[in-house]
N, C-alpha and C positions, 0 to 999 in steps of 0.2 A: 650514840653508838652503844649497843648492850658490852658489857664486861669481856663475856665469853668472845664477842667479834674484836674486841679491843685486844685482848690478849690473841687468838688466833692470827690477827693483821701483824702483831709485833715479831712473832713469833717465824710470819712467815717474811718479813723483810728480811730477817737473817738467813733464812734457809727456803728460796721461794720453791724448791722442787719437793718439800717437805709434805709429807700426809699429816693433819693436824686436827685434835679431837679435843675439845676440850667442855667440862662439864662443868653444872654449878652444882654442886654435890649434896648441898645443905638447900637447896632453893632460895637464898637468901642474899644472892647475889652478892657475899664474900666468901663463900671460901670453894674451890676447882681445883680442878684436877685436868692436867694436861696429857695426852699422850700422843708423843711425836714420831713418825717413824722417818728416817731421812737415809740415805746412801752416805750421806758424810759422817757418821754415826761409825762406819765401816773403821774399822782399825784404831781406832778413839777408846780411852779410859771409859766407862763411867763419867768420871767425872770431868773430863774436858767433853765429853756429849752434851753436861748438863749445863757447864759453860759456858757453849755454843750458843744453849735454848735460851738460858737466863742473861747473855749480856743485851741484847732488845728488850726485855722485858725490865729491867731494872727503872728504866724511865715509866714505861708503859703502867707498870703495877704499884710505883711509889704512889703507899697514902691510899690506895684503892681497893686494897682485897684487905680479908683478914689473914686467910690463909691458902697455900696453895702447894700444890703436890703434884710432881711429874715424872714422868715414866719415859724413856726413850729407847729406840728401836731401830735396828738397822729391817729393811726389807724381808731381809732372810729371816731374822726374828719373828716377825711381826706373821710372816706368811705359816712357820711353826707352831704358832699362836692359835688354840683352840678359839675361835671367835664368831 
């Protein structure tokens, strides 16, 4: 299984209704970039969003990437979002 579906499968056991992007930014297959958009995102810190996203990944990514960066999004954001 490639990296980006490894990290995108972890990502969405926690949050299966979640819209999930995620990139290899360097082509080198360590270091990505996630962006997650999710409704449970909705009334969340920052950083209990990102808590959300990083407690599946914590298994999923040990030892595997080098680096990785993520972005999160409620709907309403995400639809605001020049893209």
């Amino acid at each position: 299984m490639e990296k980006t579906d490894l990290i995108k499968n972890a990502i969405l056991s926690k949050l299966p209704d979640a819209e999930v992007h995620v990139e290899d930014t360097m082509g080198d297959n360590n270091h990505f970039q996630a962006t997650v958009i999710s409704k449970e995102f909705e009334g969340k810190s920052l950083l209990e969003q990102h808590q959300l996203v990083y407690e599946p990944l914590n298994e999923a990514l040990k030892d595997k990437v080098h680096a990785f960066s993520l972005k999160t999004l409620t709907p309403e954001q995400w639809a605001r979002k020049a893209h």
